[in-house]
N, CA and C of each residue as an Amber inpcrd file, in Angstrom:
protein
   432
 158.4910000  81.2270000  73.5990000 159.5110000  82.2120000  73.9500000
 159.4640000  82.4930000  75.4490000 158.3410000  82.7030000  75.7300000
 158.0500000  82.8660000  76.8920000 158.3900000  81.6040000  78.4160000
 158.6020000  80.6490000  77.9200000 159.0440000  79.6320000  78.6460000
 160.3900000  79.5000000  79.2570000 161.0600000  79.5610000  77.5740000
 162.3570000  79.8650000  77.3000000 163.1950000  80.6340000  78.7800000
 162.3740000  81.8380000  78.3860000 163.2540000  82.4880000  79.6830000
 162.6540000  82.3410000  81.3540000 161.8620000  81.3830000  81.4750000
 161.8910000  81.0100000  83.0160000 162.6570000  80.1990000  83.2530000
 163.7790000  79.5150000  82.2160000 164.7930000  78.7450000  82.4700000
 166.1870000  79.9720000  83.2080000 166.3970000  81.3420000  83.0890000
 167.3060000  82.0230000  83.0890000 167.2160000  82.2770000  85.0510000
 168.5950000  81.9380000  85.4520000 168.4320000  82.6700000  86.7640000
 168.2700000  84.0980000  87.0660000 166.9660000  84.2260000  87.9980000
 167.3180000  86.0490000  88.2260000 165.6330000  86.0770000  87.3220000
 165.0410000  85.8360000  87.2430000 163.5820000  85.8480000  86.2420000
 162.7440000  84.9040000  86.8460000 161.4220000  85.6490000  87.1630000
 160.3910000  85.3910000  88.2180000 159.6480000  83.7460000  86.7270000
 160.1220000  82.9580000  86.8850000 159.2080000  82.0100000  86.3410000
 157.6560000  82.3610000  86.6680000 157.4800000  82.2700000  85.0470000
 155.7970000  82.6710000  85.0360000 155.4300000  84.1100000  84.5610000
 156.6560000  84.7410000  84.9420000 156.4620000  86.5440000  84.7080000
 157.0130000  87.2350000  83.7240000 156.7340000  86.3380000  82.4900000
 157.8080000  87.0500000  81.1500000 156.4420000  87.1170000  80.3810000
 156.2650000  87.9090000  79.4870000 155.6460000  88.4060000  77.9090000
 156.3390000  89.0570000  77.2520000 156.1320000  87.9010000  76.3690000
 156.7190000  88.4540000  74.7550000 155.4820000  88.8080000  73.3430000
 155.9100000  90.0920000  73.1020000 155.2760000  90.6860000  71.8740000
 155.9910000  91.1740000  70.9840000 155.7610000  91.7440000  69.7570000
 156.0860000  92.0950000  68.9380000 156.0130000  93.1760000  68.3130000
 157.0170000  94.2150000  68.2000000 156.5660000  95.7970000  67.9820000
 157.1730000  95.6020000  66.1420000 156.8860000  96.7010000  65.7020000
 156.7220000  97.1960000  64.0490000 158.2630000  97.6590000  64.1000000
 159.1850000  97.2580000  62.8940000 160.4460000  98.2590000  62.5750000
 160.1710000  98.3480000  61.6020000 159.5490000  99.6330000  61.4720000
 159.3060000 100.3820000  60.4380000 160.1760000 100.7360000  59.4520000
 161.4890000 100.5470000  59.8790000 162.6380000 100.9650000  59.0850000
 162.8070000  99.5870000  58.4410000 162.6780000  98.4270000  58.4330000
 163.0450000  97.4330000  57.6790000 161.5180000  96.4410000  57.3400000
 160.0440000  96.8480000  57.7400000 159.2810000  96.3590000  57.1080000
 158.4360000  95.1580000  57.7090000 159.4100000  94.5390000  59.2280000
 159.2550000  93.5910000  59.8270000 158.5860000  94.2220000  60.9090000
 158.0250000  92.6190000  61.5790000 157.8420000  93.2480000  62.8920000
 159.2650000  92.1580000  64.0850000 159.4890000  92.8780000  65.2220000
 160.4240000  92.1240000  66.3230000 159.8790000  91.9900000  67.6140000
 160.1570000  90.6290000  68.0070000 159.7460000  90.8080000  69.7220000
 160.7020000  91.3970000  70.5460000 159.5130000  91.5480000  71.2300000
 160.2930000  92.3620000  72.9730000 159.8000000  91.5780000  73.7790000
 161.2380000  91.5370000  74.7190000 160.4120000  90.5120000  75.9830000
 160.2070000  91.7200000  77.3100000 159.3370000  91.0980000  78.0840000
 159.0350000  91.8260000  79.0930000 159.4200000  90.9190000  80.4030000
 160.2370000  90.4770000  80.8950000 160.4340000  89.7640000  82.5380000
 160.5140000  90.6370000  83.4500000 159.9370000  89.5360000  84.8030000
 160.1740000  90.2620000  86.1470000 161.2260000  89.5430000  86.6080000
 161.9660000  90.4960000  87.3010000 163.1750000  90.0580000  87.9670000
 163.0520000  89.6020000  89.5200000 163.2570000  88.7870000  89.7040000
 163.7570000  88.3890000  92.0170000 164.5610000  89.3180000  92.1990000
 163.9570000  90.1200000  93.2940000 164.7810000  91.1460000  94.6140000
 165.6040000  91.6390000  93.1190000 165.2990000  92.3660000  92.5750000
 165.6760000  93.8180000  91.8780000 166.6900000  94.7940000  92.4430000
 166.5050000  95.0260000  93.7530000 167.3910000  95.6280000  94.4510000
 168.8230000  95.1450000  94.3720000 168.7740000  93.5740000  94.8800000
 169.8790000  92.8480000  94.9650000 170.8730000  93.3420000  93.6420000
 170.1430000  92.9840000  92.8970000 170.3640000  92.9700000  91.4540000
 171.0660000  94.4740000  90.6080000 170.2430000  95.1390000  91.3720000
 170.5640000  96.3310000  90.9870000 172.3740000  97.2310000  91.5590000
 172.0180000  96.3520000  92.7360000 173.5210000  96.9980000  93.3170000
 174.5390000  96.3700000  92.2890000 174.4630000  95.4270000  91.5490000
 175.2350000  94.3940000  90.7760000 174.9010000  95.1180000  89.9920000
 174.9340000  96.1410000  88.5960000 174.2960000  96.0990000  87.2730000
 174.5940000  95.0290000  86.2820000 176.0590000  94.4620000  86.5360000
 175.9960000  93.7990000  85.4770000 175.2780000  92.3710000  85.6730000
 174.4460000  91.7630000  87.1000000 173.3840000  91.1760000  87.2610000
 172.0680000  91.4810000  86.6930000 172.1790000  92.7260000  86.2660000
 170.6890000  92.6620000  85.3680000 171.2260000  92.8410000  83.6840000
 171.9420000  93.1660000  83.7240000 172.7820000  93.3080000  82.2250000
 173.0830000  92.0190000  81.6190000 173.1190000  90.7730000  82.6710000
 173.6070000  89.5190000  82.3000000 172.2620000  88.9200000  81.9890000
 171.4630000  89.1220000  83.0810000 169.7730000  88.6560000  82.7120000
 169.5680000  88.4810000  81.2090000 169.7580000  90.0480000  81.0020000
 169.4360000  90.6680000  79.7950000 169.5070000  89.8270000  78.4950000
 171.5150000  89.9250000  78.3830000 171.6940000  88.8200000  77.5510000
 171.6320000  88.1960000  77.7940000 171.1230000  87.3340000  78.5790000
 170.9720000  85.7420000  78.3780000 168.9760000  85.7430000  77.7500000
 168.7790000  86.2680000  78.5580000 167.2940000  86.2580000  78.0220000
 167.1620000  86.8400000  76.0920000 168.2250000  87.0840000  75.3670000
 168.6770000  87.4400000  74.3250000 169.0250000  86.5060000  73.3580000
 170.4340000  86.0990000  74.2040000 171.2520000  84.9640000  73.3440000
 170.2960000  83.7550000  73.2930000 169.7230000  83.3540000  74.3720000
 168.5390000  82.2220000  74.6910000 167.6250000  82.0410000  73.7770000
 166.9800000  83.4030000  73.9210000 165.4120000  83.1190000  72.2100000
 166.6050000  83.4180000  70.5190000 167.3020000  83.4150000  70.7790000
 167.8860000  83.6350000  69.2430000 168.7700000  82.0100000  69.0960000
 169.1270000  81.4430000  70.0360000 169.6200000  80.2500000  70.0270000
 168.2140000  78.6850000  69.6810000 167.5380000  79.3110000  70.8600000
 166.3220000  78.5550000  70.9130000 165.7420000  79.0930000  69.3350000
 165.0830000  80.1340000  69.3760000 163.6040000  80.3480000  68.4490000
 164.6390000  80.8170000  67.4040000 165.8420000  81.0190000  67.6520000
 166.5830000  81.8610000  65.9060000 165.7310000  83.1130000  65.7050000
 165.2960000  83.7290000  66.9810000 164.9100000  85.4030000  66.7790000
 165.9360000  86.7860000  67.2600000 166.0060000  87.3140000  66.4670000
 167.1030000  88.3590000  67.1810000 165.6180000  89.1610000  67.8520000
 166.0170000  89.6450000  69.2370000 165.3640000  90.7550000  69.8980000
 165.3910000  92.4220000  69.4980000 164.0080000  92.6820000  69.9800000
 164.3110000  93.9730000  69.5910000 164.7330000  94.7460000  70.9680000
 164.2680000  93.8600000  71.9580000 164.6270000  94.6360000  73.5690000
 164.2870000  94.0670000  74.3370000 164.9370000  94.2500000  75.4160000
 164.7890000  92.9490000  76.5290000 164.3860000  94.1540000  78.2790000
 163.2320000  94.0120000  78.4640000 162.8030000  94.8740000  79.1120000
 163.1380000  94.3280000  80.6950000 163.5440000  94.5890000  81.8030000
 163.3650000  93.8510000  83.0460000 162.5780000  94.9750000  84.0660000
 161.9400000  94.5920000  84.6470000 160.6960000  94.8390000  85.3740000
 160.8860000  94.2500000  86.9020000 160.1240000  95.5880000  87.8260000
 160.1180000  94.8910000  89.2100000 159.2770000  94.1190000  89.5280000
 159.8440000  93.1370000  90.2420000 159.0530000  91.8360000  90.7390000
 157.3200000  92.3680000  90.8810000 156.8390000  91.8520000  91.1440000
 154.6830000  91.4510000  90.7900000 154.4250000  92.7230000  89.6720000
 155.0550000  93.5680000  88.8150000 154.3420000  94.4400000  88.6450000
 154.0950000  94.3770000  86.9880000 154.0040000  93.0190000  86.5790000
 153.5160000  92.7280000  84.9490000 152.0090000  92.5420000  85.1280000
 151.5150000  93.1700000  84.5110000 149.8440000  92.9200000  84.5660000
 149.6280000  91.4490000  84.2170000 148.4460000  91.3370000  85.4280000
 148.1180000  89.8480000  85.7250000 146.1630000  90.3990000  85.5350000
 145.5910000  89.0080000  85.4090000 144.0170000  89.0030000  85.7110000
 143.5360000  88.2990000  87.2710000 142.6310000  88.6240000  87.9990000
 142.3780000  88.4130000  89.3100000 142.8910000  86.8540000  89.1370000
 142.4120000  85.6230000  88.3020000 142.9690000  84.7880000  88.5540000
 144.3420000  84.2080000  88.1630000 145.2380000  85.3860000  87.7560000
 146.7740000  85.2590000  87.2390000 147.3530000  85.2130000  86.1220000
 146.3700000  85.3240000  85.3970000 146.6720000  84.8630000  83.7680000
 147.6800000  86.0580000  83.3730000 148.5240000  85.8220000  82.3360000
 149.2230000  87.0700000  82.1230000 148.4910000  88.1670000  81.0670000
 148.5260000  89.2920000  81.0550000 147.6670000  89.9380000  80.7600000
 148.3850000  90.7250000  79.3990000 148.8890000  90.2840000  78.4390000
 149.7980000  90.7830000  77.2230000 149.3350000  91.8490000  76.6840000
 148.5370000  92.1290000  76.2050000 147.8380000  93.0340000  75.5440000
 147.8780000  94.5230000  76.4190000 147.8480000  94.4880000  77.3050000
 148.1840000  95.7030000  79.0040000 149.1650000  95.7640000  78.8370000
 150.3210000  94.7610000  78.6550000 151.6960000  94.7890000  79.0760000
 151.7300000  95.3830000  77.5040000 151.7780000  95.0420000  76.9370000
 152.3820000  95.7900000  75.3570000 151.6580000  97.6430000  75.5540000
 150.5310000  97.6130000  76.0580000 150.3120000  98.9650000  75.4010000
 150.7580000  99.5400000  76.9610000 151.0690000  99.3520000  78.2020000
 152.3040000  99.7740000  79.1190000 153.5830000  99.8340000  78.6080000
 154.0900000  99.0970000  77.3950000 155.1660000  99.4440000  77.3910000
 155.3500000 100.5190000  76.2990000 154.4740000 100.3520000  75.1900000
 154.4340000 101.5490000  74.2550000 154.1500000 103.0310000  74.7160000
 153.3840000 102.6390000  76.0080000 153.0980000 103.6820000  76.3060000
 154.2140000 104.3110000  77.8720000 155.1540000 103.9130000  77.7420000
 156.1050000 103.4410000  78.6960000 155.9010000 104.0210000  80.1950000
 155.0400000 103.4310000  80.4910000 154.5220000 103.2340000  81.8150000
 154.7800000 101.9540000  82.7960000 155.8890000 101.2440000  81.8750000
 156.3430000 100.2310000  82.5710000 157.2420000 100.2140000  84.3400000
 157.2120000  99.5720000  84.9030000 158.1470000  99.8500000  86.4620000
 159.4240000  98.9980000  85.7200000 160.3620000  99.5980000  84.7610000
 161.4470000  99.0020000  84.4610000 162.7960000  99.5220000  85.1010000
 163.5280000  97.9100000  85.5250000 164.3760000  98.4270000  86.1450000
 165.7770000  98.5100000  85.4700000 165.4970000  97.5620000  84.3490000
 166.5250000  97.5790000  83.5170000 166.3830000  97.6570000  82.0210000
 166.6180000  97.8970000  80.9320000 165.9270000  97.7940000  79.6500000
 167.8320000  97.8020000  78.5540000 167.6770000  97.2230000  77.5780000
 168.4730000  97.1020000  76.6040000 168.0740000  96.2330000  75.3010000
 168.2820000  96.9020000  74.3790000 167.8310000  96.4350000  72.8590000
 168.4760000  97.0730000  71.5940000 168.2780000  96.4560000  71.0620000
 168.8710000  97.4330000  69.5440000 168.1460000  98.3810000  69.0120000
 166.9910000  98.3620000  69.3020000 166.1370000  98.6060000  68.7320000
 164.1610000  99.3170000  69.2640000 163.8920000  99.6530000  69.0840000
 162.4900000 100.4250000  70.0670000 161.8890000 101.1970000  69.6770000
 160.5460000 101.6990000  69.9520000 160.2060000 102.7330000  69.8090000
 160.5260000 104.1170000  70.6670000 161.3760000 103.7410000  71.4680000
 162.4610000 104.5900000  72.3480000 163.1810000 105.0350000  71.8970000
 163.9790000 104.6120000  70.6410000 165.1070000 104.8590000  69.9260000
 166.1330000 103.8550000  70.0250000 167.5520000 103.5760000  69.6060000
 168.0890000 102.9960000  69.6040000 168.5070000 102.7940000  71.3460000
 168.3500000 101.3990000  72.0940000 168.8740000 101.7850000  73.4590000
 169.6670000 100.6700000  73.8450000 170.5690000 101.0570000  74.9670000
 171.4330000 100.0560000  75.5670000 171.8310000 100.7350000  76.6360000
 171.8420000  99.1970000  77.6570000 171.8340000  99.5400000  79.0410000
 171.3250000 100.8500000  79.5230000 170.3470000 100.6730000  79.6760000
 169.4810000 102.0450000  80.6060000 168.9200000 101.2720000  81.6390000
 169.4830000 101.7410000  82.8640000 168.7810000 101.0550000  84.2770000
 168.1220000 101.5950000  84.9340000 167.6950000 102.9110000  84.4700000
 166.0870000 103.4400000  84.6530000 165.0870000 103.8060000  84.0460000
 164.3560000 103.7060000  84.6780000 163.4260000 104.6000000  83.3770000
 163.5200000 106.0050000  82.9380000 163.9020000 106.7850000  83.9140000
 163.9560000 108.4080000  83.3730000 165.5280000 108.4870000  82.6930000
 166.3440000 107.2580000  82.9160000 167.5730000 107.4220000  81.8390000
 166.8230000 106.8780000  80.7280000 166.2320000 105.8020000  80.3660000
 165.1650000 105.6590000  79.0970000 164.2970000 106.8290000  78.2690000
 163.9080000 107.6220000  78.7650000 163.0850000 108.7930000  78.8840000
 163.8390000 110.0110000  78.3020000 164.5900000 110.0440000  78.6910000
 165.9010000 111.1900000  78.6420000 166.7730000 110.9400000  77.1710000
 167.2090000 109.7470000  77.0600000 167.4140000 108.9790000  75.6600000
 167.0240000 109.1970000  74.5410000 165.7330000 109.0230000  74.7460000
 164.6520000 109.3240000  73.7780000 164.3980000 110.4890000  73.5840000
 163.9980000 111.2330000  74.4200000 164.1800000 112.8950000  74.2190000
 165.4600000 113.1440000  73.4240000 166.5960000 112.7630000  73.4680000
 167.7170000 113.5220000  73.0280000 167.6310000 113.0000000  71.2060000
 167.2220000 111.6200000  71.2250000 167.0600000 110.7310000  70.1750000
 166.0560000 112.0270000  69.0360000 164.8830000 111.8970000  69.7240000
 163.9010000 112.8640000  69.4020000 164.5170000 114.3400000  68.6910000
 165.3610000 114.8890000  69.3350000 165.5440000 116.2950000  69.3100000
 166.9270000 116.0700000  68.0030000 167.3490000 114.6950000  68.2170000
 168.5730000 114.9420000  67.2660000 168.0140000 114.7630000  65.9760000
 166.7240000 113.8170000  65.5370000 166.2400000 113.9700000  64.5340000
 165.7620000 115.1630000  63.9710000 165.4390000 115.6680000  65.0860000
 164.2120000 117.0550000  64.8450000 165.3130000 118.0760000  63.9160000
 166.8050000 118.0060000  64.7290000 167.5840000 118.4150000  64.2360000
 167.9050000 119.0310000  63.1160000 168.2660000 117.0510000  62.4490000
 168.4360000 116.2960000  61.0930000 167.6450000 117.0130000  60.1240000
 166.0360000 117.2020000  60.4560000 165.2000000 117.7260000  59.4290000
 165.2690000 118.8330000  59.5770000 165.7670000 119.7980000  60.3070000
 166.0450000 121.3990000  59.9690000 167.0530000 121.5670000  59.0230000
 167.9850000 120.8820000  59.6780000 169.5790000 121.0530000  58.8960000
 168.9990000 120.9370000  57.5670000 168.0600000 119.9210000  57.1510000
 167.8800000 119.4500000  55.6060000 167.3200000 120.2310000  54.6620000
């Protein structure tokens, strides 16, 4: 999977991890990819340059591997945990992202432990999401 998307323009070849979070609601587990993006900035003045990343890094592993994603995370350039001699460091990167401490510059998925998300090009719009996600459930179970 991880190969897959160093073929996509706009994605630091070498700087993608893919893992797999729990949907608890259907029993499975789904991957999430994690890439770093080239000059982010650039990118960013464009959104729909990181929005395109996105899906393609999407349509790509579901074409290739026949996996639907659960979220397609994009990240600023060097900042995916590496080991002094470069190795990618997955296990950091998954519990950075659960624990969403990620430097994301772009994020979209169906699906998360964020809540349902699409197109969020920051993190404190990610953050904020989820809070509201959070509070509308909290809601749900009063009303009930």
């Amino acid at each position: 999977i991880e190969s897959v998307c160093d073929k996509i323009p706009g994605v630091r070849p070498g700087c993608t991890i893919a893992f797999t979070i729990e949907d608890e609601e259907h029993g499975t587990e789904m991957p999430v990819i994690v890439s770093e993006v080239r000059d982010s900035r650039k990118l960013r003045e464009v959104e729909t340059g990181l929005e395109n990343i996105s899906r393609l890094i999407g349509n790509l592993i579901f074409k290739v591997e026949g996996l639907r994603v659960a979220e397609v995370v994009l990240v600023q350039s060097q900042t995916i945990p590496k080991t002094t001699s470069g190795k990618l460091r997955r296990s950091t990167c998954k519990q950075q992202y659960l624990n969403k401490t990620l430097k994301v510059t772009f994020r979209t998925g169906i699906s998360s432990p964020f809540g349902t998300i699409t197109n969020h090009n920051t993190e404190e719009n990610a953050k904020a999401e989820s809070y509201k996600l959070k509070e509308e459930k909290q809601e749900k179970k009063t009303a009930a």
